[in-house]
Structures are given as C-alpha cells and as structure tokens.
VEXLUMGU-407139 format. One record per residue: residue number from 1; y, x, z of N, C-alpha, C in turn. Coordinates in nm, 4 decimals. Layout:
BEGIN
  resi       npy       npx       npz      capy      capx      capz       cpy       cpx       cpz
   NUM         Y         X         Z         Y         X         Z         Y         X         Z
...
//
This chain:
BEGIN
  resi       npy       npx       npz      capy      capx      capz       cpy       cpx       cpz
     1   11.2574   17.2309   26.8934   11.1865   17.1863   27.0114   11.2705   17.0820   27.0840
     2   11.1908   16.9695   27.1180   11.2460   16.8660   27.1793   11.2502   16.9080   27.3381
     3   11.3770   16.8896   27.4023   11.3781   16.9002   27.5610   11.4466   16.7706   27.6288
     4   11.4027   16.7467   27.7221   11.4533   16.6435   27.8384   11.5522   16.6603   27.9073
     5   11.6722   16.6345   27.9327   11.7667   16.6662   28.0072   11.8015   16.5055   28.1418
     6   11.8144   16.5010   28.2269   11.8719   16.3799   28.2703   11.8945   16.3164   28.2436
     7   11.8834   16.2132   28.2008   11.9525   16.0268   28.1337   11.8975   16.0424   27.9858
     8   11.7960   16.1637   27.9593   11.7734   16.1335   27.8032   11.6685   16.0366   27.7407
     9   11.5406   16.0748   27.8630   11.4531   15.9822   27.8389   11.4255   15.8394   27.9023
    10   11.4062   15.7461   27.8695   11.3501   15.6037   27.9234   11.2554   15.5554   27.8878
    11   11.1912   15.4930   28.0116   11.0400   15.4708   27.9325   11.0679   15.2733   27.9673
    12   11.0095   15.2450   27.8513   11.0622   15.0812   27.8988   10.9302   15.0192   27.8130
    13   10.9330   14.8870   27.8569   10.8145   14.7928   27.8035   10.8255   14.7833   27.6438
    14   10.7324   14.7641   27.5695   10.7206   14.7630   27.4129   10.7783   14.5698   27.4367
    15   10.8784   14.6249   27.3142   10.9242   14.4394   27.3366   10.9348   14.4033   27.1610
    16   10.9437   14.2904   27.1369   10.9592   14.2171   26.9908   11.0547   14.3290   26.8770
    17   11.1516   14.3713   26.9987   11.1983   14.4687   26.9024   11.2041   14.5981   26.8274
    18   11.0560   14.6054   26.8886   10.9930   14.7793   26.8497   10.8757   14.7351   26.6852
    19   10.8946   14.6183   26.6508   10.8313   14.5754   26.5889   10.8591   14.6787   26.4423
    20   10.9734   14.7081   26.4185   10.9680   14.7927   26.2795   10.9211   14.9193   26.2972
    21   10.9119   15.0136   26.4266   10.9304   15.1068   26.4966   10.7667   15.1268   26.4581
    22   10.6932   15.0259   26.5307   10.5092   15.0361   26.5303   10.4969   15.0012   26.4062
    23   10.5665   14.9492   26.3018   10.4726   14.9082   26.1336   10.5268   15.0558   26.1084
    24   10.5999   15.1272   26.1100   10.6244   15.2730   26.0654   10.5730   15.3610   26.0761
    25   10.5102   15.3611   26.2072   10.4424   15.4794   26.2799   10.2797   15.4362   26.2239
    26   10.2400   15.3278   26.3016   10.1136   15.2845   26.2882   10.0721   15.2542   26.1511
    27   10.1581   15.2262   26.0303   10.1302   15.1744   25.9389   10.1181   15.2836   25.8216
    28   10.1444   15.4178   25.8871   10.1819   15.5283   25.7874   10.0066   15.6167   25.7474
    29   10.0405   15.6132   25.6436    9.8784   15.6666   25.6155    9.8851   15.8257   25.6995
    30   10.0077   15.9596   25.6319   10.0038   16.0494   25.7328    9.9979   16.0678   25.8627
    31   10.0860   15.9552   25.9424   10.0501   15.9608   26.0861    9.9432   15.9324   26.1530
    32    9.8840   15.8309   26.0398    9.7318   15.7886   26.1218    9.6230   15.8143   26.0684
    33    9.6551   15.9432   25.9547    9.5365   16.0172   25.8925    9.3711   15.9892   26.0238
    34    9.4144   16.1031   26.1105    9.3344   16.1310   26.1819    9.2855   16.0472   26.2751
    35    9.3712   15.9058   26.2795    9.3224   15.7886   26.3984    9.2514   15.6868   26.3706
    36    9.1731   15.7180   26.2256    9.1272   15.5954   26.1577    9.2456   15.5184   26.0214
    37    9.3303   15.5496   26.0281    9.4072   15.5434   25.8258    9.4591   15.4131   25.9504
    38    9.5812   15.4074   25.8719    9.7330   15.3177   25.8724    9.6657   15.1585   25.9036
    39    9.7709   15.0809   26.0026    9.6907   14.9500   26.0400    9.7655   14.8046   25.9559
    40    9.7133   14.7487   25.9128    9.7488   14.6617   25.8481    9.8918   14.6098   25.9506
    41    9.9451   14.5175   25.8787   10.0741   14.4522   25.9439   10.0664   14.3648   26.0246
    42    9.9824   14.2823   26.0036    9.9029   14.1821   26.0963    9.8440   14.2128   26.2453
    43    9.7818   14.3166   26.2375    9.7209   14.4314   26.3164    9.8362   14.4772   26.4251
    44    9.9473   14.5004   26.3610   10.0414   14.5948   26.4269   10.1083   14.4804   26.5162
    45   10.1096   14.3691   26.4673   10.2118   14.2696   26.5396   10.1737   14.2248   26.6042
    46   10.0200   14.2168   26.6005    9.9074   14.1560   26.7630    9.9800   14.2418   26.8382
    47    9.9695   14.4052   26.8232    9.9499   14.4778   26.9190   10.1610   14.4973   27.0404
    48   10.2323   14.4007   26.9629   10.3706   14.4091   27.0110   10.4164   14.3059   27.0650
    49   10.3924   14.2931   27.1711   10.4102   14.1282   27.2737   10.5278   14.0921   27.2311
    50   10.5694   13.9337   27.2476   10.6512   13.9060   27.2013   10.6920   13.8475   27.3157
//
C-alpha cells in the first residue's frame, strides 16, 4: 500500500518531459484495456504540451 507522508507527493504541470511516462501508460494495451485499448504515439504527444 502506497502512503503519503510530507514532501512525498507533488503535483506539477505535465511538461515535454513526461513524454515517455504518457507513451507507457497510455500506450499500454493492459492499462488501457478498459479505456478504449492503448493510444497511438501521435495521439499521446498531442495530449503533452510542449
């Protein structure tokens, strides 16, 4: 079980460099079984401001 302690979590803006982070997650057929199946690469990089 994941817990929060002080200084563990940060929540910060999605920036250019989360770019491998979202083709991993978003691009994975298991993770996105249920959200409509894995998003193309193209897809993923609209969605990560640069």
């Amino acid at each position: 079980m994941l817990t929060a302690r002080d200084g563990d979590v940060r929540i910060r803006p999605v920036g250019p460099e989360d770019v491998d982070l979202y083709r991993a997650l978003r691009g994975d057929a298991g993770t996105m079984r249920d959200l409509g199946g894995p998003l193309p690469d193209g897809r993923i990089r609209a969605q990560v401001p640069q």
